[in-house]
SETOR-13255 format. One record per atom (N, C-alpha, C): residue number from 0; residue in three letters; atom name; x, y, z. Coordinates in Angstrom, 3 decimals, always signed. Atoms other than C-alpha are relative to their C-alpha. Layout:
@migu NUM; milum Ala; lumnu CA; xx X; yy Y; zz Z;
...
This chain:
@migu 0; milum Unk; lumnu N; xx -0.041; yy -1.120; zz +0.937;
@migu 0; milum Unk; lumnu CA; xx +61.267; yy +27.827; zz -78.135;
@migu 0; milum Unk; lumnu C; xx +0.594; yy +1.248; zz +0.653;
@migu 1; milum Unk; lumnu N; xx -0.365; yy -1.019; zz -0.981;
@migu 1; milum Unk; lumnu CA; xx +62.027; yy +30.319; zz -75.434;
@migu 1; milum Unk; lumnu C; xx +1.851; yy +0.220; zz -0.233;
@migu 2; milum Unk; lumnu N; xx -1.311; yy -0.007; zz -0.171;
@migu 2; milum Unk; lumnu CA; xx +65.806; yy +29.266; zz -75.436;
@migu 2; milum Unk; lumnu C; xx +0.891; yy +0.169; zz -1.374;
@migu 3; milum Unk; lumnu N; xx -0.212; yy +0.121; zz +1.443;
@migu 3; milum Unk; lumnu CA; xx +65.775; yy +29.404; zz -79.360;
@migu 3; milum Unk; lumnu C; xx +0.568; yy +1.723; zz -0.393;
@migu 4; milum Unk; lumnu N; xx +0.239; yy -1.216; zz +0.755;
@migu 4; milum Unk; lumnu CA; xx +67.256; yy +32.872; zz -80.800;
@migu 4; milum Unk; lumnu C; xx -0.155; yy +0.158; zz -1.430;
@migu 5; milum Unk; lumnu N; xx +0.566; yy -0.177; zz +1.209;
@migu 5; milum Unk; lumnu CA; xx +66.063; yy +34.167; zz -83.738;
@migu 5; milum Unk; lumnu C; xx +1.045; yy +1.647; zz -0.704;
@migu 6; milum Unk; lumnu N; xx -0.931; yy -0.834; zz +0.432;
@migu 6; milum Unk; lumnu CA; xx +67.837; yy +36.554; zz -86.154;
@migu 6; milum Unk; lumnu C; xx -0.925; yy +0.082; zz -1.356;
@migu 7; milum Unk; lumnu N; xx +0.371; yy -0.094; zz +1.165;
@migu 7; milum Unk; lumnu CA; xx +66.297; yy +37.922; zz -89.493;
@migu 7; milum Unk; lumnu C; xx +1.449; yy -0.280; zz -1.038;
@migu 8; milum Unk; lumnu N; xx -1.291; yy +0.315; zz +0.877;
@migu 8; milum Unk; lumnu CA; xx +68.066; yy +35.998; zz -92.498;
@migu 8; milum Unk; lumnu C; xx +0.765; yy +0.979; zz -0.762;
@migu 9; milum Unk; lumnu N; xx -1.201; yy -0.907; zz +0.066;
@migu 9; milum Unk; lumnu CA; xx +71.340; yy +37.477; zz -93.866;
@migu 9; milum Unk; lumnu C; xx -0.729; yy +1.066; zz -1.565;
@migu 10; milum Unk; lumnu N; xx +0.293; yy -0.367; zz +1.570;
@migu 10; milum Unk; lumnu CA; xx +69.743; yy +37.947; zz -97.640;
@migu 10; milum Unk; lumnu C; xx -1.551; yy +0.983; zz +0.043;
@migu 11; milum Unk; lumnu N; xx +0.978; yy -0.394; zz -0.304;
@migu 11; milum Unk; lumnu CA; xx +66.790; yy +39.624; zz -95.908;
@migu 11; milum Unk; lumnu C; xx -0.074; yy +1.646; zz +0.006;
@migu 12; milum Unk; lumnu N; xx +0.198; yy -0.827; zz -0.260;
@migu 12; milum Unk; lumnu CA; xx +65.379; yy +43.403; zz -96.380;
@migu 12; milum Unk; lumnu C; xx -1.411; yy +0.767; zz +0.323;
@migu 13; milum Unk; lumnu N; xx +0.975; yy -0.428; zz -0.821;
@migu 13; milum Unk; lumnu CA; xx +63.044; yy +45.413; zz -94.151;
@migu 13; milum Unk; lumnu C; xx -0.151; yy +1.112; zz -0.575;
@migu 14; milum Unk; lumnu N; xx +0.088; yy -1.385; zz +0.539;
@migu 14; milum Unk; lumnu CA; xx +61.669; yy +48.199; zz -96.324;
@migu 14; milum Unk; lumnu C; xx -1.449; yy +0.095; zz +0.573;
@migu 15; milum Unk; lumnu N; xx +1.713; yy -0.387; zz -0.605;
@migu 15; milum Unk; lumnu CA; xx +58.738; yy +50.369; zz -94.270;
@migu 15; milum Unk; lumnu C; xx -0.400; yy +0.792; zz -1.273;
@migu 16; milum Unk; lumnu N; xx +1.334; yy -0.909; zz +1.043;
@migu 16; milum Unk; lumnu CA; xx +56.276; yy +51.625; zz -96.838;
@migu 16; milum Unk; lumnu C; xx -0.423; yy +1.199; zz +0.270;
@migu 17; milum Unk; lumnu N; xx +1.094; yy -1.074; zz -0.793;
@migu 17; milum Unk; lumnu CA; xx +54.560; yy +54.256; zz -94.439;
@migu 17; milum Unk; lumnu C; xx -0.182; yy -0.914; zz +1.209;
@migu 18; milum Unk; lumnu N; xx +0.336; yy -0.033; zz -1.174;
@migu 18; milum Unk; lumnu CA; xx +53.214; yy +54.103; zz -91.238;
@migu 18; milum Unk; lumnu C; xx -1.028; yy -1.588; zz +0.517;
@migu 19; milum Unk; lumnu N; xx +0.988; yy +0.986; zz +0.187;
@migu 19; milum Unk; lumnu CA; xx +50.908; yy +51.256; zz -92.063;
@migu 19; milum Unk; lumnu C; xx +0.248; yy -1.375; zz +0.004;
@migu 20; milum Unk; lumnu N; xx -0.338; yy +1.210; zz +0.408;
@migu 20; milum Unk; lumnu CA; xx +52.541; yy +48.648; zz -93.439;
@migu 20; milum Unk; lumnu C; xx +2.025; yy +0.080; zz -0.120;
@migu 21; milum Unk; lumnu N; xx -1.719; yy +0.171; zz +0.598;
@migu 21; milum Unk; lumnu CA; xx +56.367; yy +47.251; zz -94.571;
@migu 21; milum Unk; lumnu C; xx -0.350; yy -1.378; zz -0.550;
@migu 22; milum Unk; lumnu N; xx -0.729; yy +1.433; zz +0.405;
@migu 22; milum Unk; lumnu CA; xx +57.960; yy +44.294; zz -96.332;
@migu 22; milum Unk; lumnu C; xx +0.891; yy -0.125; zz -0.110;
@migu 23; milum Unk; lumnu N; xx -1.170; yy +0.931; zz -0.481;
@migu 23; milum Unk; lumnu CA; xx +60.626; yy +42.069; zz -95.670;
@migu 23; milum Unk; lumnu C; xx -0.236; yy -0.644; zz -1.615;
@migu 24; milum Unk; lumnu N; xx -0.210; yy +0.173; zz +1.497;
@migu 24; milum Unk; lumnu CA; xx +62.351; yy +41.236; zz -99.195;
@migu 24; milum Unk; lumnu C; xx +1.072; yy -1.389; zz +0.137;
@migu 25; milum Unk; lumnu N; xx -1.247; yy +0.841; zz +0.186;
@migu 25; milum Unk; lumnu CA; xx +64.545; yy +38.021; zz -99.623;
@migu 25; milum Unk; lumnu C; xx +0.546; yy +0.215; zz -1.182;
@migu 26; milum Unk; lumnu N; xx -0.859; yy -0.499; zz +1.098;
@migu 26; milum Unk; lumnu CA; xx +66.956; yy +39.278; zz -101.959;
@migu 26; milum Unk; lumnu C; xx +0.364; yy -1.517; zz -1.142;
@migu 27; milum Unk; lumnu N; xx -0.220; yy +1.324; zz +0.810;
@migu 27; milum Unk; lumnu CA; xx +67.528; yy +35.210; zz -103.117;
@migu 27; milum Unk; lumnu C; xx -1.110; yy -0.334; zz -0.601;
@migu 28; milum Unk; lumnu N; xx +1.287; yy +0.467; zz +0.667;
@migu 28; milum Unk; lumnu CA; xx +64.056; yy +34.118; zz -103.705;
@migu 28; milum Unk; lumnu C; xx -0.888; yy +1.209; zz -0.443;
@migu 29; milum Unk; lumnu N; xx +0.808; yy -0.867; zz +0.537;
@migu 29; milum Unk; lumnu CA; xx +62.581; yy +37.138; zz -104.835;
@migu 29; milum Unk; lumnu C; xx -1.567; yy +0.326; zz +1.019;
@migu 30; milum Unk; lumnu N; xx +1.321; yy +0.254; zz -0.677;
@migu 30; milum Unk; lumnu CA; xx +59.865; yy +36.442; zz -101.997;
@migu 30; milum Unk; lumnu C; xx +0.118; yy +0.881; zz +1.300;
@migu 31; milum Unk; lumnu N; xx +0.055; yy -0.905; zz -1.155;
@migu 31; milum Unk; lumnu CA; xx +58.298; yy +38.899; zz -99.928;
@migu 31; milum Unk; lumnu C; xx -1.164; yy -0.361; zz +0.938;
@migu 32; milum Unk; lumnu N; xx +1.145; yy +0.418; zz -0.939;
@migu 32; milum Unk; lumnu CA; xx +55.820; yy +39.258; zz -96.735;
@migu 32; milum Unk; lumnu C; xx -0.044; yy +1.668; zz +0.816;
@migu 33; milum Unk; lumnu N; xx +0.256; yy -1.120; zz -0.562;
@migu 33; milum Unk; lumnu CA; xx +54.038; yy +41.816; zz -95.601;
@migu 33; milum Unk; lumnu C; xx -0.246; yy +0.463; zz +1.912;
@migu 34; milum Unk; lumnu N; xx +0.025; yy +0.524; zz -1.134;
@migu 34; milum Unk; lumnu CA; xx +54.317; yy +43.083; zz -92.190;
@migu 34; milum Unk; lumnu C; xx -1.134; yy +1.498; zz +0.615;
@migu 35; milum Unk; lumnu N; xx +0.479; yy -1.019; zz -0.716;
@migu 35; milum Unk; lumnu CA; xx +52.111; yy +45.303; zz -89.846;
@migu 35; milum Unk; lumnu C; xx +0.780; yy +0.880; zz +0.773;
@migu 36; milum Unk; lumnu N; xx -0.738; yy -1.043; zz -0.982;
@migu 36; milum Unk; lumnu CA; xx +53.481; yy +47.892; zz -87.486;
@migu 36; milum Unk; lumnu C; xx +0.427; yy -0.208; zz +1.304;
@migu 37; milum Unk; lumnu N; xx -0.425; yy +0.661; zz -1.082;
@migu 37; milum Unk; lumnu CA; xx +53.579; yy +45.595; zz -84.589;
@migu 37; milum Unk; lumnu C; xx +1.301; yy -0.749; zz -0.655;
@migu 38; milum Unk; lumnu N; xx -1.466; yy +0.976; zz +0.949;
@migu 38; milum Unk; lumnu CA; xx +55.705; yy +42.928; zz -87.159;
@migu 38; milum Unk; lumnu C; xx +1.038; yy +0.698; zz -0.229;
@migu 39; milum Unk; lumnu N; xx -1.076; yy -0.855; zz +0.645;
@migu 39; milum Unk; lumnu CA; xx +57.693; yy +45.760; zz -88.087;
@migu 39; milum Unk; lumnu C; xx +0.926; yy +0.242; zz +1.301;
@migu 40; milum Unk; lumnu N; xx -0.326; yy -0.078; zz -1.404;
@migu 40; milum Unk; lumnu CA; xx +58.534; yy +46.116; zz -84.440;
@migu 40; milum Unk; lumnu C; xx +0.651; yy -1.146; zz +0.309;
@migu 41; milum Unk; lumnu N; xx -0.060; yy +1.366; zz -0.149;
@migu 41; milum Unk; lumnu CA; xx +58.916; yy +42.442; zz -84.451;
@migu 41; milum Unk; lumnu C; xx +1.389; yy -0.229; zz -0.318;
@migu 42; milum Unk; lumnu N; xx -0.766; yy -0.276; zz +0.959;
@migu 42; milum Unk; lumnu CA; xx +61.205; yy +42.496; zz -87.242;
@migu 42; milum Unk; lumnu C; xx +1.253; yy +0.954; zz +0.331;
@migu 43; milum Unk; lumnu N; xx -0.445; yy -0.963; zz -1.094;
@migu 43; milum Unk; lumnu CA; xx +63.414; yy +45.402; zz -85.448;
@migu 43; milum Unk; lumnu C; xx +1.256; yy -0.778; zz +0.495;
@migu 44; milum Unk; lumnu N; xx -0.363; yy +0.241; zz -1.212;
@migu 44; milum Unk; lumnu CA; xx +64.547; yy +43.668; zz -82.531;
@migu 44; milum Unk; lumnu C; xx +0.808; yy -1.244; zz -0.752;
@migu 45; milum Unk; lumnu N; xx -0.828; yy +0.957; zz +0.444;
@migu 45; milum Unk; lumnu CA; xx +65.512; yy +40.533; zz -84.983;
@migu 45; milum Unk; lumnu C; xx +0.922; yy +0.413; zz -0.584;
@migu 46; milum Unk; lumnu N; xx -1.536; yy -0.530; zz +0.831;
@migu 46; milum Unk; lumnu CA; xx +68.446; yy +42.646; zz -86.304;
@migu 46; milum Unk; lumnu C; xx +1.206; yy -0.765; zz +0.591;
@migu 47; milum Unk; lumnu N; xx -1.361; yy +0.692; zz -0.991;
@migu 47; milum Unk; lumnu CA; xx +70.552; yy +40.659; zz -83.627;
@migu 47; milum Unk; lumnu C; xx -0.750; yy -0.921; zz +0.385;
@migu 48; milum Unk; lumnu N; xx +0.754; yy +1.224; zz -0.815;
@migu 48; milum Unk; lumnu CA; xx +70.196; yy +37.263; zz -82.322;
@migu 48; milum Unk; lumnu C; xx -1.132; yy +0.351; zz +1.054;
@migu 49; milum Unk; lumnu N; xx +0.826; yy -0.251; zz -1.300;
@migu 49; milum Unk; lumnu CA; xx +67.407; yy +37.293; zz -79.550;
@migu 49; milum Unk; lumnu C; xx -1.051; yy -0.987; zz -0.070;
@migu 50; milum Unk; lumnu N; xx +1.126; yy +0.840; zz -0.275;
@migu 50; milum Unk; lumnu CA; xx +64.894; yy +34.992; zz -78.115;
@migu 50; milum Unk; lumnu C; xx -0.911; yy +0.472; zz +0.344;
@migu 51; milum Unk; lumnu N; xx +1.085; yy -0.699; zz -0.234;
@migu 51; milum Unk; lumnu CA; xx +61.573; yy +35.624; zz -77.151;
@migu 51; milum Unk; lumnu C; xx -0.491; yy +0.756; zz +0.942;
@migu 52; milum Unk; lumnu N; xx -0.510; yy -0.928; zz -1.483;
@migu 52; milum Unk; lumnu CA; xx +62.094; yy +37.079; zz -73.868;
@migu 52; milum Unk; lumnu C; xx +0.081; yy +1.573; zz -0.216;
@migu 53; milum Unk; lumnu N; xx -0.824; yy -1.557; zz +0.292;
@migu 53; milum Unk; lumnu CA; xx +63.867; yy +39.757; zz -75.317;
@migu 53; milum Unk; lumnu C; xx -0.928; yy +0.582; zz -0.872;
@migu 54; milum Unk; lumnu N; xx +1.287; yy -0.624; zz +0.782;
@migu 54; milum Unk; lumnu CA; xx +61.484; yy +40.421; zz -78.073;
@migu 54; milum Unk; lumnu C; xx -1.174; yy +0.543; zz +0.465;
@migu 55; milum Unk; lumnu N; xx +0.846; yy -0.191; zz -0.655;
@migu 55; milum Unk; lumnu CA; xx +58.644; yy +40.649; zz -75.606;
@migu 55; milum Unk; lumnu C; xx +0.534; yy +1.445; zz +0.545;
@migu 56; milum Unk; lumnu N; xx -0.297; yy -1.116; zz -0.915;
@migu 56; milum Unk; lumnu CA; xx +60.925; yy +43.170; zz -73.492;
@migu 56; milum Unk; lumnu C; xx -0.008; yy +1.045; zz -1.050;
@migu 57; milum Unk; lumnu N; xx +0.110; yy -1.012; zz +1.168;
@migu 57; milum Unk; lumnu CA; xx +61.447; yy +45.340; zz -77.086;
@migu 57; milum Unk; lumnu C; xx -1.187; yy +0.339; zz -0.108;
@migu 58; milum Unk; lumnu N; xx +1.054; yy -0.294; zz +0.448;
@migu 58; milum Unk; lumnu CA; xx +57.923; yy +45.129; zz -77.797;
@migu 58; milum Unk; lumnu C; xx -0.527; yy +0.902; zz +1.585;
@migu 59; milum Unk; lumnu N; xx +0.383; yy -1.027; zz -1.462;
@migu 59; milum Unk; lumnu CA; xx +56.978; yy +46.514; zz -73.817;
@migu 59; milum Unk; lumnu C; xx +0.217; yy +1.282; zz -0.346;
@migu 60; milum Unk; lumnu N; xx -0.980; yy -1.597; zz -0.063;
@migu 60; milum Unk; lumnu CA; xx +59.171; yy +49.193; zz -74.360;
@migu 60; milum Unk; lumnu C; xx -0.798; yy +1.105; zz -1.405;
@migu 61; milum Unk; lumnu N; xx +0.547; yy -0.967; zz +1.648;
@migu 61; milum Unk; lumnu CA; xx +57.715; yy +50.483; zz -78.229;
@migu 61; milum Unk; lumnu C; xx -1.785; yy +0.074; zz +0.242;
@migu 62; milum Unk; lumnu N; xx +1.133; yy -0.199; zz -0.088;
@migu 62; milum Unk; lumnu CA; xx +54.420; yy +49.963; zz -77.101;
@migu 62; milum Unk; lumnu C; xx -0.840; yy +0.199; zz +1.469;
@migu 63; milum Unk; lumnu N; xx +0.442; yy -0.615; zz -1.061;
@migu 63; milum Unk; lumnu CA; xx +51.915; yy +51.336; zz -74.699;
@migu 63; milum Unk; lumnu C; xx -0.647; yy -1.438; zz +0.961;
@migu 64; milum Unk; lumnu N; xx +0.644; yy +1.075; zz -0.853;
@migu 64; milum Unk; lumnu CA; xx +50.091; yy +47.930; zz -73.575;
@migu 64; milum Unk; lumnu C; xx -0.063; yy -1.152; zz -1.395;
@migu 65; milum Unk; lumnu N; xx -0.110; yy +1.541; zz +0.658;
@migu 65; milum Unk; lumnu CA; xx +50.742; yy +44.314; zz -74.945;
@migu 65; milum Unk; lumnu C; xx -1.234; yy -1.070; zz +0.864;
@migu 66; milum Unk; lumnu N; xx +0.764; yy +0.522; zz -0.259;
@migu 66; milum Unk; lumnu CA; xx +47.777; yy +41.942; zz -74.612;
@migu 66; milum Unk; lumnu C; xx +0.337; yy -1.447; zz +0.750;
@migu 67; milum Unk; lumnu N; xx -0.571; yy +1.036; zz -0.473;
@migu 67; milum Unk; lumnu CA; xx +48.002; yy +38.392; zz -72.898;
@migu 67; milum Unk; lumnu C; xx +0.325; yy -0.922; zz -0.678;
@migu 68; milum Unk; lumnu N; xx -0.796; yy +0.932; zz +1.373;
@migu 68; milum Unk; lumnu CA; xx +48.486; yy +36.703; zz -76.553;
@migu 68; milum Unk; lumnu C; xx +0.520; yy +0.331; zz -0.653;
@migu 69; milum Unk; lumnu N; xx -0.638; yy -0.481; zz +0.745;
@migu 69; milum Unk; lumnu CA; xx +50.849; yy +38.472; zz -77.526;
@migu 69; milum Unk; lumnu C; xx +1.179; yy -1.086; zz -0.065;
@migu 70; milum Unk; lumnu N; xx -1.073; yy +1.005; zz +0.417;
@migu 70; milum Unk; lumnu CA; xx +53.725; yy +36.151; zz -76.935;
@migu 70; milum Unk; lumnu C; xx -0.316; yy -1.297; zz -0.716;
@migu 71; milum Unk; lumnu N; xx +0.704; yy +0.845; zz +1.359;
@migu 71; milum Unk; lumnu CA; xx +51.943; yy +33.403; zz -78.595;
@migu 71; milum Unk; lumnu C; xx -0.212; yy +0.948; zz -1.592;
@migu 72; milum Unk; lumnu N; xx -0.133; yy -0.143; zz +1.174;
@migu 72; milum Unk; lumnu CA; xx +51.400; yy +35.605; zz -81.262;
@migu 72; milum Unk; lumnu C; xx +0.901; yy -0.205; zz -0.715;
@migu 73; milum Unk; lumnu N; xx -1.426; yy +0.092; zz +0.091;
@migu 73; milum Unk; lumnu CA; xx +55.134; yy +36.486; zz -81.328;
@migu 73; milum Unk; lumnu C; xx +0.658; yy -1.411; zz -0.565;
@migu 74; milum Unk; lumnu N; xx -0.119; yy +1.329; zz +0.152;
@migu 74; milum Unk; lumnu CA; xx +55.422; yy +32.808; zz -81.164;
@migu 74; milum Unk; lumnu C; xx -0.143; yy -0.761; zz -1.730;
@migu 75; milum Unk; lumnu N; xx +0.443; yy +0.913; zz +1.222;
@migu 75; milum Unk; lumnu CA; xx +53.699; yy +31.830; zz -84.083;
@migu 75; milum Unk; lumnu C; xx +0.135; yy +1.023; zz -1.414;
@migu 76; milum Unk; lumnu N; xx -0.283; yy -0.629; zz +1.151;
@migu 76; milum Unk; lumnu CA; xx +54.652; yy +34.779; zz -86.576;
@migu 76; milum Unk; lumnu C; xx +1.621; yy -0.825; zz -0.039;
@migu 77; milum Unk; lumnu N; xx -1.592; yy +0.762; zz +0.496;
@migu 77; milum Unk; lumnu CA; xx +58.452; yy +33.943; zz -86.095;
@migu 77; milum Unk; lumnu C; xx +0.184; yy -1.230; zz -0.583;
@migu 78; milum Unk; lumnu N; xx +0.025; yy +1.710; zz +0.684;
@migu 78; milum Unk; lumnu CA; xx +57.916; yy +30.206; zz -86.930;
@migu 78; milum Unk; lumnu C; xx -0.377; yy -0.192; zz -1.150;
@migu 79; milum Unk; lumnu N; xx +0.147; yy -0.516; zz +1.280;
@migu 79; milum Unk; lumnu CA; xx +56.557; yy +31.550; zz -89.798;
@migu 79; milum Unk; lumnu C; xx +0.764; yy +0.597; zz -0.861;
@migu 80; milum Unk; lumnu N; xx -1.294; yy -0.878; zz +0.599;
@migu 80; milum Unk; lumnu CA; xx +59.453; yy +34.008; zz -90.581;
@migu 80; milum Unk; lumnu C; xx +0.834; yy -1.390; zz -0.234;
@migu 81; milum Unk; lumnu N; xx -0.644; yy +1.295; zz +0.078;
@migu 81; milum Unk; lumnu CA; xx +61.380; yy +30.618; zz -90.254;
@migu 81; milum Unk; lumnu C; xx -0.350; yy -0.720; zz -0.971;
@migu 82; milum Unk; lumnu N; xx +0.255; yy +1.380; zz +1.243;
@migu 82; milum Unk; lumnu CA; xx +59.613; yy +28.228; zz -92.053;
@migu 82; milum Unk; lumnu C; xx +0.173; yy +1.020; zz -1.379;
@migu 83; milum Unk; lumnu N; xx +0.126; yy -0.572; zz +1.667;
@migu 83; milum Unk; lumnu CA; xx +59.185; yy +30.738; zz -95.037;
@migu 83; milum Unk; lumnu C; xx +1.568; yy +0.374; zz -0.355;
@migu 84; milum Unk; lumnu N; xx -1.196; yy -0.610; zz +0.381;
@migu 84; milum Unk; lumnu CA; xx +63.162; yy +31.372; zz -95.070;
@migu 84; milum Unk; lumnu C; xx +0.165; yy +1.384; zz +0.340;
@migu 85; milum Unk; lumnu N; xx -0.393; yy -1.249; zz -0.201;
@migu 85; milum Unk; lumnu CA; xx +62.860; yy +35.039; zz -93.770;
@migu 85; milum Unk; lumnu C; xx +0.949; yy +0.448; zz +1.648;
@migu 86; milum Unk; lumnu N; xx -0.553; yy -0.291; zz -1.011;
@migu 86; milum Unk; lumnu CA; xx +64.292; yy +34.484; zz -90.296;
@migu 86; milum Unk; lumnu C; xx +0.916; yy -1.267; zz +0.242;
@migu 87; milum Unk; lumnu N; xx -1.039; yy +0.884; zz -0.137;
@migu 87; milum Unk; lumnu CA; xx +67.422; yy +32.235; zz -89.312;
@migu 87; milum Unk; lumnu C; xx +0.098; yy -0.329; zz +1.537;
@migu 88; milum Unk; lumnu N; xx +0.276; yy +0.093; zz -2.078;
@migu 88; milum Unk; lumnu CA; xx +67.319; yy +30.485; zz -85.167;
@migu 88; milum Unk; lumnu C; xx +1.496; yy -0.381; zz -0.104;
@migu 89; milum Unk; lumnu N; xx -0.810; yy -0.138; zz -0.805;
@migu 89; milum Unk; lumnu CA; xx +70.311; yy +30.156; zz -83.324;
@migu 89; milum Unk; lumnu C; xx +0.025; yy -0.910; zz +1.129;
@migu 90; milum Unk; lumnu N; xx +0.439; yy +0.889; zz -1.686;
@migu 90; milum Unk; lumnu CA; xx +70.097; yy +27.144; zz -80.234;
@migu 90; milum Unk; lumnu C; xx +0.958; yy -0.141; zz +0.263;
């Protein structure tokens, strides 16, 4: 998964709400998902190909301290962005 990049899909939009929340809009399926302020961060960094490496290094940088499951988290939201059609991989 590491060597996998990830890219938010082309038909995809990232509207922040406020400070709180956002959603990611697929302009084809009408289907949205809500994201937190970390996801939104998440979400971000997938404007351009990147693997999880890199995402990790984005997230360092925007935030003050990342926990030790964070890349698993990372892990298992994107595979989610994926399976649901909101993010497109790259190998």
């Amino acid at each position: 998964m590491k060597d996998i990049k990830y890219k938010l899909g082309q038909n995809i939009v990232l509207r922040v709400e406020d400070d709180d929340y956002a959603i990611l809009f697929n302009v084809d399926t009408g289907g949205t998902f809500v994201l937190t302020p970390s996801a939104v961060s998440i979400c971000r960094s997938l404007e351009n190909f990147c693997n999880i490496d890199e995402i990790m290094v984005f997230l360092r940088e925007e935030f003050d301290s990342i926990n030790e499951t964070a890349e698993m988290d990372v892990k298992n939201f994107i595979k989610d962005l994926v399976d649901k059609g909101f993010a497109e991989t790259l190998s």
